[in-house]
Structure formats: structure tokens, C-alpha cells
N, C-alpha and C positions, 0 to 999 in steps of 0.2 A: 216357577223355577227358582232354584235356588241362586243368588247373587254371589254367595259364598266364593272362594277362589279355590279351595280345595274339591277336586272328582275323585272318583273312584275309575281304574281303569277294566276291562272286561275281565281280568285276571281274580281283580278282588273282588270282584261283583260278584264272578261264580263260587267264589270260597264263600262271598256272604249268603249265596242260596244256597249250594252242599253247604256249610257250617252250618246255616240257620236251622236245616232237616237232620242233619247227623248230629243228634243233641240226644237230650234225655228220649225222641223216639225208642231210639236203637239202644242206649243204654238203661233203660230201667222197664220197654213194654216184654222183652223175653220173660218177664216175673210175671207182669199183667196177663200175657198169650198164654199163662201153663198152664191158667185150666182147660183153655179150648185144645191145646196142643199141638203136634206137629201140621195138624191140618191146616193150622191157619195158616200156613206159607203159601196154599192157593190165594188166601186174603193178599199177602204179600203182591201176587203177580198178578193178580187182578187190581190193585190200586197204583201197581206201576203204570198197566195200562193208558189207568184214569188218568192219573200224572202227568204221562205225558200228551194224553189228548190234552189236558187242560192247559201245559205249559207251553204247548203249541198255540191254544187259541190266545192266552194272554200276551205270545210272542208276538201274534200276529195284531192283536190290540194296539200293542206298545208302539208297533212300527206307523199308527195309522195317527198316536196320539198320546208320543213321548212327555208324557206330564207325571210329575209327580201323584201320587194316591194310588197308583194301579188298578185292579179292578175296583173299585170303590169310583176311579172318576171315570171308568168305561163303561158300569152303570147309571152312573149321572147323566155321562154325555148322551148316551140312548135313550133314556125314559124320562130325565126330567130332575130337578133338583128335589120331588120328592122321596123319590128311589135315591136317589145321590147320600141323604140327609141319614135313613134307612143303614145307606151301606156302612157308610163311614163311620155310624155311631156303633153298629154292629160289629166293627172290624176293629174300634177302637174298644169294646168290651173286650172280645178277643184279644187282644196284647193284654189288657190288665192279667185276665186269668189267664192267656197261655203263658204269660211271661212268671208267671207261680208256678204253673206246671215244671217248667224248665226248672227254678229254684228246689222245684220239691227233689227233682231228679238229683241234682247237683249235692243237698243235703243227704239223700240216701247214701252216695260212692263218699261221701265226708264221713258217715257215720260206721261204715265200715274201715274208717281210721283212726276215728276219735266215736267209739260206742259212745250211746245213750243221747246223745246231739240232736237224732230225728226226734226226740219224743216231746209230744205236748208244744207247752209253751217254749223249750226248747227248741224244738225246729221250728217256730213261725219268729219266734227271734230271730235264729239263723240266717231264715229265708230274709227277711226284713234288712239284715246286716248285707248280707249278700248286694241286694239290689242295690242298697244306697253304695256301695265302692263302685260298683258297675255303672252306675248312675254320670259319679264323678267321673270315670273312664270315658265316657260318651262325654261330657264336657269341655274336655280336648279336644275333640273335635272327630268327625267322620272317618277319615285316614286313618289316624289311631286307633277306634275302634276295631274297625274290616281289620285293619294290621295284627291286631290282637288276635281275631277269629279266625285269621289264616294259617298263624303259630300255633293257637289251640285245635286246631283241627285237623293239623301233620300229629300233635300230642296225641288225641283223639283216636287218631284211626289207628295208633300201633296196639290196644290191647283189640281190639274190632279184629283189622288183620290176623293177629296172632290166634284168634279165635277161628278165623274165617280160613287161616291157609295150615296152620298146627293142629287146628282144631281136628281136624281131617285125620291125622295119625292115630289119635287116640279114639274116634270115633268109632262106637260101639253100635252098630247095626242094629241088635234086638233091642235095646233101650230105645232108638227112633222108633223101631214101632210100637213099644211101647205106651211113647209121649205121642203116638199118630193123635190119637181120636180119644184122650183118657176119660169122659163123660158120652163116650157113645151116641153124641150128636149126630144129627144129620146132616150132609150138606148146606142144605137148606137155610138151617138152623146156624150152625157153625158158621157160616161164610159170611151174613149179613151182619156177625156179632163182630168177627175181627174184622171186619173188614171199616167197622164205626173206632175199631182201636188203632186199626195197623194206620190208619189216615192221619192219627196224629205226626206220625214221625215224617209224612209229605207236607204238611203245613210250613210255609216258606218257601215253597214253588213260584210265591210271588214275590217275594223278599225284592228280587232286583228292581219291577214292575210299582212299588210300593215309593222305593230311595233313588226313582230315576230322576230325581233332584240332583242328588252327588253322585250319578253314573258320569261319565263324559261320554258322549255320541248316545244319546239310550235308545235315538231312532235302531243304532244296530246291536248296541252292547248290553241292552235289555235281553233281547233276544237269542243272544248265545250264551248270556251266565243262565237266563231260567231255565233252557231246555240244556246245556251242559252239566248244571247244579240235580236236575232231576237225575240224569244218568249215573249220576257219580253215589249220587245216593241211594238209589235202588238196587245199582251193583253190589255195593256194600250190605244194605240191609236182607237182602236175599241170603249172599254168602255167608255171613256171620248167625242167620237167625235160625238158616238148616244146622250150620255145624253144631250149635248150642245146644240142641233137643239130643245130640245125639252123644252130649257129657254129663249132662247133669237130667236125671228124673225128675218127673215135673213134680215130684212134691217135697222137693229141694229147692227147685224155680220156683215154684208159685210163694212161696215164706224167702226170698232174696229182695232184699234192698241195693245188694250189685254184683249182677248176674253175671259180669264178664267177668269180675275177680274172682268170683266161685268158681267159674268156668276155667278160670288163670291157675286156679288155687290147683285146682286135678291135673292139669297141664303140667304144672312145672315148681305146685310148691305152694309154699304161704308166702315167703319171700316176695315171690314173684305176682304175688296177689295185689300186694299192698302198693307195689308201682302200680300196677293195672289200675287199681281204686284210684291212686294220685291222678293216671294219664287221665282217665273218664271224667277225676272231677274240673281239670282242667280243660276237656274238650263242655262241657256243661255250661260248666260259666264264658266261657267263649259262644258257646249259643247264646246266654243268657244278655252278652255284651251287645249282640248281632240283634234280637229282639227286643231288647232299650231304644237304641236306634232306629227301628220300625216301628215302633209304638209312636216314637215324640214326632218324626217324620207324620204320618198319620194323624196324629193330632194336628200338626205345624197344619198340611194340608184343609183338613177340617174345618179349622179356625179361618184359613184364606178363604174357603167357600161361604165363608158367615155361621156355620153348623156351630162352633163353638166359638167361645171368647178370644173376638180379635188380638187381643195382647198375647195368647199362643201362637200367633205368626210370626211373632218378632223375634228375630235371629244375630247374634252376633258379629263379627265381622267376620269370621272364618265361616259361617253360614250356619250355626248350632243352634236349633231352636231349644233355646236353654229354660223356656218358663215351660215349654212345653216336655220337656224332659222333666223338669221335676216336678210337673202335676201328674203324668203319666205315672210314673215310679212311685208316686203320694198316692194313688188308687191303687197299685197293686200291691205296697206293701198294707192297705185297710182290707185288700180282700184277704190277706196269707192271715190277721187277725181276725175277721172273720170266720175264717173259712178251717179253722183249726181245728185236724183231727187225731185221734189219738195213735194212727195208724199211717202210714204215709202214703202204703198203696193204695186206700181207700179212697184218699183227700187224690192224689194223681188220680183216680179213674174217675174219681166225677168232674175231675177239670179238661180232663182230655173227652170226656164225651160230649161235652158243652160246648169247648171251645172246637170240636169238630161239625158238630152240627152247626153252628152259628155260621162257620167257614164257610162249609157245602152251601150254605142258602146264599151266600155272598156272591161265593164264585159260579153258580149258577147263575143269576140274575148277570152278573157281567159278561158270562160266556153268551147270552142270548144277546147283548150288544152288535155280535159278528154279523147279525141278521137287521141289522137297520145302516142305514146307509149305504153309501159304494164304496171299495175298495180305492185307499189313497196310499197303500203304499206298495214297492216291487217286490216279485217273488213269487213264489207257487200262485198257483190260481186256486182264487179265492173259496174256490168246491171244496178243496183240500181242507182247509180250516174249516169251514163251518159244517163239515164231516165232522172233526176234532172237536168242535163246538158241543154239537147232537150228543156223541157218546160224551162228552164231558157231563152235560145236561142230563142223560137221562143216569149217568152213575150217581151224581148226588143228589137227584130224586129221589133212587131206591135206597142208599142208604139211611137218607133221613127216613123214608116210608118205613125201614125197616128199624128205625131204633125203638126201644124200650118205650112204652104209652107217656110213660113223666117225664123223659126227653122231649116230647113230643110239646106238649102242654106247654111245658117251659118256654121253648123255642115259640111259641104261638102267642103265648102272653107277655113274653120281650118284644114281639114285633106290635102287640098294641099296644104297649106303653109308649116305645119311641114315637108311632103315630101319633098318640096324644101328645106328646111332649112337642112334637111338631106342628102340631095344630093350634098349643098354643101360643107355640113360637109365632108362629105366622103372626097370630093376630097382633102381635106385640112387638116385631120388626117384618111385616108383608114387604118390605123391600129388600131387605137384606137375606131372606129366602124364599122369595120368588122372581127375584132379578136376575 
């Protein structure tokens, strides 16, 4: 736990899990979704489902074993600090590249302010510039940050809204069906595809579970920002992502870098675009500020369990794991160099299928937790949850079974490298990861 004096109270908690999911999801996958089309909005309501089976079983985790790491130490605690070692390192990749993700996002609604910004070395600059200001934001401390993501997030939702409740006036029925099904997929086909995109914009369903360091009470206020944060998001991304199909043709969306200003743009104007683009890039980087924060958390954790270098434990007097933020931030702005494409939607889809798959195998492994030990904390009876566990479990089974063969691979040969890395960790501190 964190020594820190500064919490967070249930209020910011839940704006850091809706903030952390109402990020570049919602504003930049309506461009990713156009070529499957309006059908992916089954994908939509099928991953609320998951959502909230999942935010449930984490809830009910949080309540048994209010620790910092969320599912990462609900895995540990049930299978052992090899699974532990597993998660965390997995969840710590994840922030490197989702927290690029979110930047990619951020830099698209930038470039429909300032053209030519996304391209090339140009937008891995950007992205780069980005993280290190948000970086220092996180530096201040936890308060400041959530404060930040709570303003960016009222920002955030007025072009979303205006999409989701205006949008509605101008909607053109035959264009929806139109954009239903524009590649003539099957169900089958189509549902398993969005359903590995539409998951990115739920990513952060643990956000509270992850920073119940600087929750106060997280025995209870875990549990009402994750399953509050999921509703608040899934409302939004439903409403906003029907009315959208049903303004702009998907071969309008599918070539958009920011879909709600296009969407703004037929609404009400160019004018009225260009706030749009502002509000979205400041709901963006307000995600991006909330998933800094989760990363160095994550790491801080980590490092306390021995997985990483003790000296990422160390925290300031306000409670900031400040080495651990800027190693965190130092790995993701070498993957946005890395990982540099000439395209931004391209470089965004291979980061959001990576970091969804890594996710799914995470929260899977910690949702089976519910099933070892005995219930230690009050509340529904314990059937209820490990109900919520089962369907958690077997949704990110089928979606991992169902992604793409070199998703697959990738995911399989990350998970034996970490083994080996662990294996030779052992030999080289066996008390510091098996104690």
C-alpha cells in the first residue's frame, strides 16, 4: 500500500476508469469499425456483457484483497508468484504499447488541427513529446493527475454527446444500412473480428483495481468506480457509435483520423469541427494522463514483489513512484520509435490487437482466482460472481481463439520468453521470487 497522504475518493476513481475507457476507444475505433460496419455494434453489446461480467468479478476480488496490482496480484495470490511474475510483466507490456495507442489516437484529432503532424517521424515525435508533458503531470502527484482526467473527460464527452443525442436529427436511415454489413461478412466472421477491436475501448475496467494504492477505502471504492466506470462507458460508446454509421459512409470513416469531427463537420459546420477535434484531443490526453499513472503504479507494484528492480518501489513523499514513471514512459516512448508507421490507423490496429489480447489472457487468469479459496468479503453470494467469473472466462477464451493465426503466435511466444526470463531470474535471486 501506498504510504503516500494523498487518495483518491470514489468519485475520481470512477472518472479514472470511465476516463481511462472513454479515450481513443471511442474516438478514433469508429474509422478502425468501417470496414466491418454497422454490425459491429452487436460486437458493442456483446463486450458490455463481458465488461461487466468481468468488472464484477474484479469487484468482488478487490473486496477479498484490497492491494495494489489488481488482477495481476489476484493472480499471484491464487496460483503462485509464477503466475504473479507472468501477469505483471504482461500488464506492464501492456501500458508500454496501450499507452502508444492512446498517444496515436491523441495525435490523429491533433492533425486534423495542425495537418501533416501524423506522418512518419513526425507523429512518433509527437507521440514522444506528448508522453514526456504527461509524464511530468504524473509527477505532481496522483490527485493532479485523476483531476486532470476528470476535466478532460466532461471536455471529452461534449463532441461524443453531440454525436450521440444530435447525431440522431440528422440521421439518415438508408446510409445505416448501408454501413450494416459493407464486406458481406457473416456473423460468425464479423463478430469475432470486432469484437478483438471493440475491446480495446473496455481496457481500464481495472484501472481502479490496478491504483487501489491511492483509492481511500478500496475495500469498497474499488468496487463502485469499476462497475460505475463500465456503465458510464458502454452507455456512451453504444449511443455515439450507432448514431455515427448513420452520418458519415463507411468509406469516409474507414480514411478518418477523427471521426467525431467529420461527424461534427455534417452536423453543424467546419467551425464546429475544429472544437470537436480540440475537445477529443483533450479527452485523449486526459486518457493518456490516467494510463501514465497505471503503468508507473504497475511497475511500483511489480518492483515490491521482486519482478522488477527494487529501486521502482521507491516513492516520494506524496506517494509518486517517480523512477517508476520515468522508466515506464522511457519504454513507451522506444516502442512509438520503434514501432513507426507511415499510416496511423495501421500502427493503432496492431497496438490495440496486441494489447487486447495480452489483456484477455491477464484477466482471464485472474478471473479464475474467484475459484480458490473462500469468500472473505460481504455481499451477494459468492455463486453470483463466480457466475460473472465463468462468462468472463470463457469470453476471453473465444476471443483470443478467435483472433488472427500471428496474434496468436505472438501472444504464445511472449508467454515463453517471460518464462524464460523467469527461470533465469530464479536461479539468480530464488529468494526474491520464490519467497
Amino acid at each position: 500500500m501506498s504510504t503516500g497522504t494523498e487518495k483518491i475518493g470514489p468519485a475520481l476513481a470512477t472518472f479514472l476508469v470511465a476516463g481511462n475507457m472513454i479515450g481513443s476507444g471511442i474516438f478514433l475505433l469508429p474509422a478502425t469499425l468501417a470496414g466491418i460496419g454497422g454490425i459491429s455494434l452487436l460486437g458493442w453489446a456483446t463486450a458490455t456483457v463481458a465488461a461487466l461480467a468481468i468488472a464484477l468479478g474484479f469487484a468482488r476480488l478487490a473486496a477479498r484483497n484490497p492491494q495494489a496490482g489488481g488482477p495481476c496480484a489476484y493472480a499471484q495470490a491464487a496460483f503462485g508468484r509464477h503466475v504473479g511474475f507472468q501477469a505483471y510483466l504482461m500488464y506492464v507490456i501492456i501500458c508500454w504499447v496501450g499507452n502508444l495507442g492512446v498517444a496515436i489516437a491523441a495525435i490523429g484529432y491533433l492533425a486534423s488541427l495542425l495537418p501533416g503532424i501524423d506522418a512518419g517521424w513526425y507523429g512518433a515525435g509527437a507521440s514522444v513529446l506528448l508522453i514526456a508533458v504527461l509524464t511530468v503531470l504524473n509527477l505532481l502527484g496522483p490527485r493532479r493527475a485523476c483531476q486532470f482526467d476528470a476535466i478532460a473527460i466532461i471536455c471529452g464527452l461534449v463532441p461524443v454527446l453531440l454525436v450521440a443525442t444530435f447525431g440522431w436529427l440528422r440521421f439518415d436511415a438508408a446510409l445505416f444500412h448501408q454501413s450494416w454489413n459493407p464486406g458481406h461478412l457473416a456473423i460468425g466472421t464479423a463478430l469475432p473480428r470486432s469484437l478483438l477491436l471493440v475491446f480495446w475501448a473496455f481496457l481500464g475496467l481495472e484501472s481502479a483495481s490496478i491504483a487501489a494504492a491511492v483509492v481511500d477505502r478500496p475495500e469498497r471504492n474499488v468496487a463502485v468506480a469499476t462497475v460505475g466506470g463500465v456503465l458510464l462507458a458502454a452507455l456512451v460508446y453504444i449511443a455515439a457509435s450507432a448514431a455515427i454509421f448513420g452520418l458519415l459512409p463507411v468509406s469516409v470513416l474507414s480514411h478518418s483520423n477523427a471521426p467525431f469531427a467529420d461527424a461534427t463537420r455534417v452536423l453543424l459546420g467546419t467551425a464546429a469541427a475544429g472544437l470537436v477535434a480540440l475537445a477529443a484531443l483533450v479527452k485523449t490526453v486526459g486518457t493518456l494522463s490516467g494510463w501514465i499513472l497505471l503503468a508507473a503504479q504497475t511497475g511500483q507494484a511489480a518492483a515490491r514483489q521482486g519482478f522488477l528492480p527494487r529501486a521502482l518501489a521507491l516513492q516520494d513523499a506524496r506517494g509518486v513512484p517517480v523512477r517508476a514513471l520515468l522508466v515506464s514512459s522511457s519504454f513507451t516512448c522506444l516502442v512509438a520509435i520503434a514501432t513507426k508507421s507511415s499510416t496511423l490507423a495501421q500502427q493503432f490496429e496492431n497496438l490495440v490487437d496486441l494489447s487486447v489480447l495480452l489483456s484477455l489472457a491477464v484477466y482471464a487468469v485472474a478471473l479464475a482466482a474467484l475459484f480458490r479459496g473462500s469468500a472473505a468479503a460481504k455481499g451477494a453470494p459468492d455463486i453470483f460472481y463466480k457466475g460473472c467469473a465463468v462468462l468472463g472466462i470463457l469470453f476471453c477464451l473465444y476471443v483470443i481463439g478467435s483472433s488472427p493465426h500471428y496474434m496468436l503466435w505472438m501472444l504464445v511466444a511472449l508467454v515463453i520468453v517471460i518464462m524464460a526470463v523467469y527461470a533465469l531470474a530464479l536461479r539468480s535471486r530464488p529468494r526474491a521470487l520464490s519467497g
